[in-house]
VOPAGU-2260 file (C-alpha; in pm, 1 decimal, decimal comma):
REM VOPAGU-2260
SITE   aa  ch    i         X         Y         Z
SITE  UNK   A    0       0,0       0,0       0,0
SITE  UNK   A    1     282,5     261,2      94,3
SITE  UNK   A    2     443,9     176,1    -255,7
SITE  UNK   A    3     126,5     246,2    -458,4
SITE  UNK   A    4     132,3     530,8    -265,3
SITE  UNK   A    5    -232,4     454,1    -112,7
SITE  UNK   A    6    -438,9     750,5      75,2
SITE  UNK   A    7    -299,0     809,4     432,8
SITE  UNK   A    8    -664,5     670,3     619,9
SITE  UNK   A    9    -636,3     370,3     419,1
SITE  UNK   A   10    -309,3     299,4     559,8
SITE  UNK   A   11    -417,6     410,7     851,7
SITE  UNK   A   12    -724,7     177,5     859,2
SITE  UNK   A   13    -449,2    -107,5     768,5
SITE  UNK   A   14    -224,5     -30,7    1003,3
SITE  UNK   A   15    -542,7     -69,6    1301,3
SITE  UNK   A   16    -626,2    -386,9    1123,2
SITE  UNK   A   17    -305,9    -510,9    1149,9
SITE  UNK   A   18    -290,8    -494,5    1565,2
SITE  UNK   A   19    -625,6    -602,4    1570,6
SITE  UNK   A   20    -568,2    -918,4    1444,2
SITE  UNK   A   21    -228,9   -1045,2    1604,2
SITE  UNK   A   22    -213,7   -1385,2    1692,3
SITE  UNK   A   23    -166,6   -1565,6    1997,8
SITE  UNK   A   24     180,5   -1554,6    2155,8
SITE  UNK   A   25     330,2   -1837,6    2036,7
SITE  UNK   A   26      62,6   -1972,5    1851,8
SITE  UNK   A   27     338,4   -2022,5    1574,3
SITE  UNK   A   28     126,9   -1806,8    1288,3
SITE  UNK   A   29     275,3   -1509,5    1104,1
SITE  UNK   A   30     287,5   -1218,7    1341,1
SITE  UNK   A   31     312,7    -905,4    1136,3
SITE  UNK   A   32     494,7    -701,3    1426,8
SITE  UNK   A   33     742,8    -948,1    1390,0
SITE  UNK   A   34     812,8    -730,8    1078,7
SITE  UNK   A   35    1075,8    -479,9    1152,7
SITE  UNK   A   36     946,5    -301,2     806,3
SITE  UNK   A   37     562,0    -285,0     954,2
SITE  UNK   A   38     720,6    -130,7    1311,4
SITE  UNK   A   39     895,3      89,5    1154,4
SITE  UNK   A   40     570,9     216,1     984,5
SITE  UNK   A   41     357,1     188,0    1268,3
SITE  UNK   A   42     598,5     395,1    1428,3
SITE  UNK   A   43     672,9     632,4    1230,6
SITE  UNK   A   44     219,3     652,0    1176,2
SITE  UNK   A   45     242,9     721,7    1522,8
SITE  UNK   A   46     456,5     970,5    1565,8
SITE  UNK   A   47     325,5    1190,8    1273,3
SITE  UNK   A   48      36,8    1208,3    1476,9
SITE  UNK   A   49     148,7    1292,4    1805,6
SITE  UNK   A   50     361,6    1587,6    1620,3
SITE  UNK   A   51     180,2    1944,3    1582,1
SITE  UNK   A   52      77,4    2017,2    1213,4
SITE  UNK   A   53     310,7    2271,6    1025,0
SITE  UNK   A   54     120,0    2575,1     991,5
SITE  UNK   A   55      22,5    2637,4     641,0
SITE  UNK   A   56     107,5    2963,2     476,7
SITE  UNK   A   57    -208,5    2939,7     235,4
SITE  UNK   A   58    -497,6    2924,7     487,0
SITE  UNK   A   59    -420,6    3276,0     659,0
SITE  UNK   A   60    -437,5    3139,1    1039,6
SITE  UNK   A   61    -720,7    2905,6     966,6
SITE  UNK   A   62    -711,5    2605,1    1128,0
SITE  UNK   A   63    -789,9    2267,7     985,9
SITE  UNK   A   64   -1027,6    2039,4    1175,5
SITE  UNK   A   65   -1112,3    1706,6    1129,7
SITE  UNK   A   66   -1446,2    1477,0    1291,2
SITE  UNK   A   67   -1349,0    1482,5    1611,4
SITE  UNK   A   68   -1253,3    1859,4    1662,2
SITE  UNK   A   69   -1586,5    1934,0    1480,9
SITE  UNK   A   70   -1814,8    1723,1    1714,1
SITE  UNK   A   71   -1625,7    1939,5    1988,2
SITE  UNK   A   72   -1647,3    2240,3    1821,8
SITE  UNK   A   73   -2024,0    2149,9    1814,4
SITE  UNK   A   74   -2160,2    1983,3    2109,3
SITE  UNK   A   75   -2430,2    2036,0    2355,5
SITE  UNK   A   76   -2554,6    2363,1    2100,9
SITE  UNK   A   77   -2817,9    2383,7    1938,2
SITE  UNK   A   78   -2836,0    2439,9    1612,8
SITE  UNK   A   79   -3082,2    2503,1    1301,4
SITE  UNK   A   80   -2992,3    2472,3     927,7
SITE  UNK   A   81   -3173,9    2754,6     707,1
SITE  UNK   A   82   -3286,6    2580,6     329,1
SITE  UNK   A   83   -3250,9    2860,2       2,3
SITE  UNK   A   84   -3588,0    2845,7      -3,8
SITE  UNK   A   85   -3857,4    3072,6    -101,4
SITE  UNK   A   86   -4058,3    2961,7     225,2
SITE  UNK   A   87   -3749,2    3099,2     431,1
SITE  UNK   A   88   -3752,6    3438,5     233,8
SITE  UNK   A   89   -4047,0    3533,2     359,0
SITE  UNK   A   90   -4079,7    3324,0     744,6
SITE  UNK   A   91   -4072,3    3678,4     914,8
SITE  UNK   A   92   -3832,2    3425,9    1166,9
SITE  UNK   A   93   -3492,3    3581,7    1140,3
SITE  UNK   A   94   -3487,5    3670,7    1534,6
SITE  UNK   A   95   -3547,3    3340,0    1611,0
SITE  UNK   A   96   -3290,2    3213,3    1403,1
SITE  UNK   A   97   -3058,4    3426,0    1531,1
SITE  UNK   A   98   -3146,0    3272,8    1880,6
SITE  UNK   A   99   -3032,8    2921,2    1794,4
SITE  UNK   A  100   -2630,0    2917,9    1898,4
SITE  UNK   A  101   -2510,8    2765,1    1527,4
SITE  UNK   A  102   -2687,2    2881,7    1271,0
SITE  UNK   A  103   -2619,9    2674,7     944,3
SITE  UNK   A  104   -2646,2    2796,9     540,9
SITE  UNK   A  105   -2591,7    2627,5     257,5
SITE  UNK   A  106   -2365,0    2712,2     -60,4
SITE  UNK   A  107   -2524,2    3049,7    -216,6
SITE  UNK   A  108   -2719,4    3119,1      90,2
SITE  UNK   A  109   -2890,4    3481,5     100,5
SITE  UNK   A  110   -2915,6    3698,9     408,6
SITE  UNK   A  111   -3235,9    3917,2     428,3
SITE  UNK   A  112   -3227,3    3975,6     829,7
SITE  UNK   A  113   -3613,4    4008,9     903,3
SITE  UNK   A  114   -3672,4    3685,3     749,7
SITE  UNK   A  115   -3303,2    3443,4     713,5
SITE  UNK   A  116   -3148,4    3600,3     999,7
SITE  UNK   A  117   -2810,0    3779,0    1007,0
SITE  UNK   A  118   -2549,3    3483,2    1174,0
SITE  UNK   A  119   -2408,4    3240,9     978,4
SITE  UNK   A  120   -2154,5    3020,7    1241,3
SITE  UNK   A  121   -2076,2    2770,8     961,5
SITE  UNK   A  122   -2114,4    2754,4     606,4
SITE  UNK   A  123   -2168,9    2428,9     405,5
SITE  UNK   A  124   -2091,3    2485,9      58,6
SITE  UNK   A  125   -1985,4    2205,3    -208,9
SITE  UNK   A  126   -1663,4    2290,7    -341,2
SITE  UNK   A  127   -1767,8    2381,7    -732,8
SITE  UNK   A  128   -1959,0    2687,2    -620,9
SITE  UNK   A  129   -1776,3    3013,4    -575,8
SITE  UNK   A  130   -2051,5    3240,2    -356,1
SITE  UNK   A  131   -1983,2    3320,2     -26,7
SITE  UNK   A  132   -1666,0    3186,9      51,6
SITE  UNK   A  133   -1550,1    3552,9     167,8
SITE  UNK   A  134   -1848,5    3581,4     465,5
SITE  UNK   A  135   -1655,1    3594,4     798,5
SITE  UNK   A  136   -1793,7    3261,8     966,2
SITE  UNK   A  137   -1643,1    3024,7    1211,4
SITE  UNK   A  138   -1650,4    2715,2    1051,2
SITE  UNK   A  139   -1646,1    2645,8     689,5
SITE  UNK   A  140   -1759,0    2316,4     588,7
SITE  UNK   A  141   -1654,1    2230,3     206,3
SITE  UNK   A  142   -1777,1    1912,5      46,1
SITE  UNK   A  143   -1693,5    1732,4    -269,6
SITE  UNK   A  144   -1686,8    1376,5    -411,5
SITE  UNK   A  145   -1344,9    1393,0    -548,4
SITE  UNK   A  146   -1096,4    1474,7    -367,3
SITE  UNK   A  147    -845,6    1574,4    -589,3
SITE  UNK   A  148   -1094,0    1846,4    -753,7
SITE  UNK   A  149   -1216,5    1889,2    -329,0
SITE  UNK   A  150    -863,4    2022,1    -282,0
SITE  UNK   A  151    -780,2    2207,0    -552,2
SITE  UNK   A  152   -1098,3    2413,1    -461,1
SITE  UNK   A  153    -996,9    2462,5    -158,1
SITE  UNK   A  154    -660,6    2600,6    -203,0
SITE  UNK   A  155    -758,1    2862,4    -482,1
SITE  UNK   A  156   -1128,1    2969,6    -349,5
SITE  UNK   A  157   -1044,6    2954,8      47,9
SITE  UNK   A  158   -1026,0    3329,2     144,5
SITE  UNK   A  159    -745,0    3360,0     430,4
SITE  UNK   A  160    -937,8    3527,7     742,5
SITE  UNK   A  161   -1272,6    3448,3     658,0
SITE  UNK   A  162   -1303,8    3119,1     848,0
SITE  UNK   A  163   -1144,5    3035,4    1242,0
SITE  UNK   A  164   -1170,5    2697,2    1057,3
SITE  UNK   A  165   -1202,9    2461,6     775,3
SITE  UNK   A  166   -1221,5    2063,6     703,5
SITE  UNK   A  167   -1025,7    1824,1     646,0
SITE  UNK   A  168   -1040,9    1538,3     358,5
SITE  UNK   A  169   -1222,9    1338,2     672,5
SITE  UNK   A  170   -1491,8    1566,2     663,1
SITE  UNK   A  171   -1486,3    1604,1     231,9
SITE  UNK   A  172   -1814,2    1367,3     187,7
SITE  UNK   A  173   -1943,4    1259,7     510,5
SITE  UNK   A  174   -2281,2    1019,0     375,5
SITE  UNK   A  175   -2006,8     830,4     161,6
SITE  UNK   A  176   -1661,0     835,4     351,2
SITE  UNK   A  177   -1852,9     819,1     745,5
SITE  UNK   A  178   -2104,6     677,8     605,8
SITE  UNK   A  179   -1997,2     425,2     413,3
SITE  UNK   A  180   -2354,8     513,3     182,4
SITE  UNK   A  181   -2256,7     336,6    -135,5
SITE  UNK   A  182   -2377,7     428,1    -482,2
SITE  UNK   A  183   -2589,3      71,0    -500,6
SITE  UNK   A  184   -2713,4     266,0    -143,3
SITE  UNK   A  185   -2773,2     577,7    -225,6
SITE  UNK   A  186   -2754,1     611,7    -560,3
SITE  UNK   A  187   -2780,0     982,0    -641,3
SITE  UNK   A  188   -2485,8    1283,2    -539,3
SITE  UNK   A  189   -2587,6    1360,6    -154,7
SITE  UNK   A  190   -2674,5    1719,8    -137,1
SITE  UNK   A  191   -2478,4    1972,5      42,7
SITE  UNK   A  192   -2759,8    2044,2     322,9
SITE  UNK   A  193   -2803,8    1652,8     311,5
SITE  UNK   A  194   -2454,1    1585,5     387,7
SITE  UNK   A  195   -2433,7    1868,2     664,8
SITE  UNK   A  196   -2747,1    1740,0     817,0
SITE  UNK   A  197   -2605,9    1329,5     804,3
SITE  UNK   A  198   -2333,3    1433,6     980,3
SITE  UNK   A  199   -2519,7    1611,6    1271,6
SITE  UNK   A  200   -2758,0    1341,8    1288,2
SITE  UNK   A  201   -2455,6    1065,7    1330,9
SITE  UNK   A  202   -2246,7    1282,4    1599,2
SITE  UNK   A  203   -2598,9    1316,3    1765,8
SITE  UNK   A  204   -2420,5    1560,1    2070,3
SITE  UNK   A  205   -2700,3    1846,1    1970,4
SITE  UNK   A  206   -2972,1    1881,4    2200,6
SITE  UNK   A  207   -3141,7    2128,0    1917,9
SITE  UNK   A  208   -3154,0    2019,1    1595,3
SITE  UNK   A  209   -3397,3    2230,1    1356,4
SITE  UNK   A  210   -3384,9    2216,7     961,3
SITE  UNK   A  211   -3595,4    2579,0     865,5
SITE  UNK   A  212   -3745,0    2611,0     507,9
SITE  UNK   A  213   -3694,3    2251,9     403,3
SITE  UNK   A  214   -3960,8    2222,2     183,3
SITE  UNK   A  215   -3665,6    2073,1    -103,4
SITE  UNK   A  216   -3752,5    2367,4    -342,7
SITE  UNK   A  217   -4105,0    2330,4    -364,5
SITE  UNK   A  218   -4187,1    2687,6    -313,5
SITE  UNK   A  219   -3839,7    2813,2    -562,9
SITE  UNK   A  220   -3484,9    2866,1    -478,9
SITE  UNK   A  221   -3383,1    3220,6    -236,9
SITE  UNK   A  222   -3044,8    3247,5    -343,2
SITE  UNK   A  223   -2771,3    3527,5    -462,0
SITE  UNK   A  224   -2898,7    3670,0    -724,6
SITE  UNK   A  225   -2617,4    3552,1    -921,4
SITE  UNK   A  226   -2705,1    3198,6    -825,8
SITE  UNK   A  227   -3089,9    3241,6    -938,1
SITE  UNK   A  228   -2948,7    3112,6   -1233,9
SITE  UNK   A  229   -2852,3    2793,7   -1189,4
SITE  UNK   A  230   -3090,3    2509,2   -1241,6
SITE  UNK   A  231   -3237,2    2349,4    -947,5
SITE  UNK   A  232   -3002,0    2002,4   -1061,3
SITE  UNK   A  233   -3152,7    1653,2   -1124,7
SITE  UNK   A  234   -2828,3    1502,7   -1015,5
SITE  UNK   A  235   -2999,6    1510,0    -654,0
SITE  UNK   A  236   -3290,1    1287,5    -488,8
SITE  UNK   A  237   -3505,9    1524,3    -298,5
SITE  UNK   A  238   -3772,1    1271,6    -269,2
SITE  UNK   A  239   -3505,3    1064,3     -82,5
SITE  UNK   A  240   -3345,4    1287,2     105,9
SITE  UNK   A  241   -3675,9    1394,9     273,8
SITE  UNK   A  242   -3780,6    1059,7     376,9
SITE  UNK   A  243   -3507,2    1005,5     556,4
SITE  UNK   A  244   -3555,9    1309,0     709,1
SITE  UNK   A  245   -3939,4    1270,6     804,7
SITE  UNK   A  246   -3900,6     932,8     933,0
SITE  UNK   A  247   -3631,5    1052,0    1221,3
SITE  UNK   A  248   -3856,4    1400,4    1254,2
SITE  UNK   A  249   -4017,2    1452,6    1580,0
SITE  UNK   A  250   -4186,3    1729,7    1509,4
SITE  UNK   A  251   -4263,9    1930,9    1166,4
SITE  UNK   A  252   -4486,4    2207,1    1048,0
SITE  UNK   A  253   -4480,5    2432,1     797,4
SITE  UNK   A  254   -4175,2    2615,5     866,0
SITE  UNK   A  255   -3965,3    2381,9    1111,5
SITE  UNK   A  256   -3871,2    2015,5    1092,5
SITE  UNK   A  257   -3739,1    1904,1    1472,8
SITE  UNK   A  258   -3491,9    1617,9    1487,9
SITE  UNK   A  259   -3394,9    1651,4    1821,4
């Protein structure tokens, strides 16, 4: 694996496998510690992680989080997600948004204060679009299915100072790579609030969790006006994604879905 030069969690993932499954003291089968080669790289594994990342230049004091620093950054909050919905842009709730302590938006979100609220604590966005990456927020949360193209957005569209932090590749698709959601699963590309939402539901350390407008674009799209534009995509089960959604709700109305 380290000679084809194999993604660092696989090896890691390996690696754990690896002591997992020692056998017996002198059972006489093929210990892999026994392997000064496989030491070596356990130790070195280990080491790597017990040393303090080199600051990077590029992110402008951001720091990079991974699962566990988020579910810190996160728990015992509550929070609500705000849709781009039509429904949203004219709720009349935007105090009572701002009450929530994390207030989610989503890619292109638009702030109209009476109605969306003014706070945005972390911004979900999937890494193809380029609106709002310069609103001062505390976390930004980028998603993408491919990490090569995930990182190469996030190098040239991350705007240093805008974000206390930003994920890590553990965090790039959470429904596939925490998940484990296969396509023969789940078929269609996970949406952005989708994803965001998945991964709240599986830390499960909020004792608020509120999704605000989710009506999946039945009443239109409340966007940037330079994102009005863009087609409401196909790519996406909405159908789907609600289900799954109404059958962990325990309460919903017309404005507010409760999971928590």
């Amino acid at each position: 694996m380290t000679a084809e030069d194999r993604p660092l969690g696989e090896l890691s993932e390996a690696l754990t496998a690896v002591i997992d499954h020692r056998p017996p003291a002198g059972s006489g089968a093929y210990d892999p510690l026994a392997d000064p080669r496989i030491v070596e790289m356990y130790s070195t594994h280990r080491r790597l992680l017990a040393r303090e990342s080199t600051p990077d230049p590029l992110l402008g004091g951001t720091s990079v989080i991974g699962l566990s620093d988020f579910r810190n950054l996160i728990a015992g909050r509550s929070v609500c997600l705000v849709a781009n919905s039509q429904r949203v842009a004219t709720s009349g709730m935007g105090a009572e948004i701002d009450d929530y302590d994390l207030v989610v938006r989503f890619n292109s979100f638009r702030i109209d204060a009476e109605h969306t609220g003014r706070r945005t604590d972390i911004h979900a966005t999937i890494h193809k679009h380029n609106f709002n990456w310069d609103v001062p927020v505390r976390t930004r949360l980028v998603f993408g299915g491919k990490q090569g193209a995930w990182l190469q957005s996030v190098r040239r569209r991350l705007v240093p100072g805008a974000q206390r932090y930003v994920n890590d590749r553990s965090l790039r698709w959470p429904v596939r790579e925490i998940g484990r959601l296969t396509e023969e699963e789940w078929p269609s590309i996970p949406t952005s609030g989708f994803n965001m939402l998945w991964l709240l539901d599986f830390l499960d350390v909020n004792p608020r969790l509120d999704l605000i407008g989710f009506d999946f674009y039945a009443s239109g799209a409340y966007r940037l006006q330079d994102a009005m534009k863009l087609p409401i995509t196909s790519v996406h089960e909405y159908r789907r994604e609600r289900e799954w959604i109404m059958e962990r709700a325990r309460h919903a109305d017309e404005m507010r879905i409760a999971l928590r």
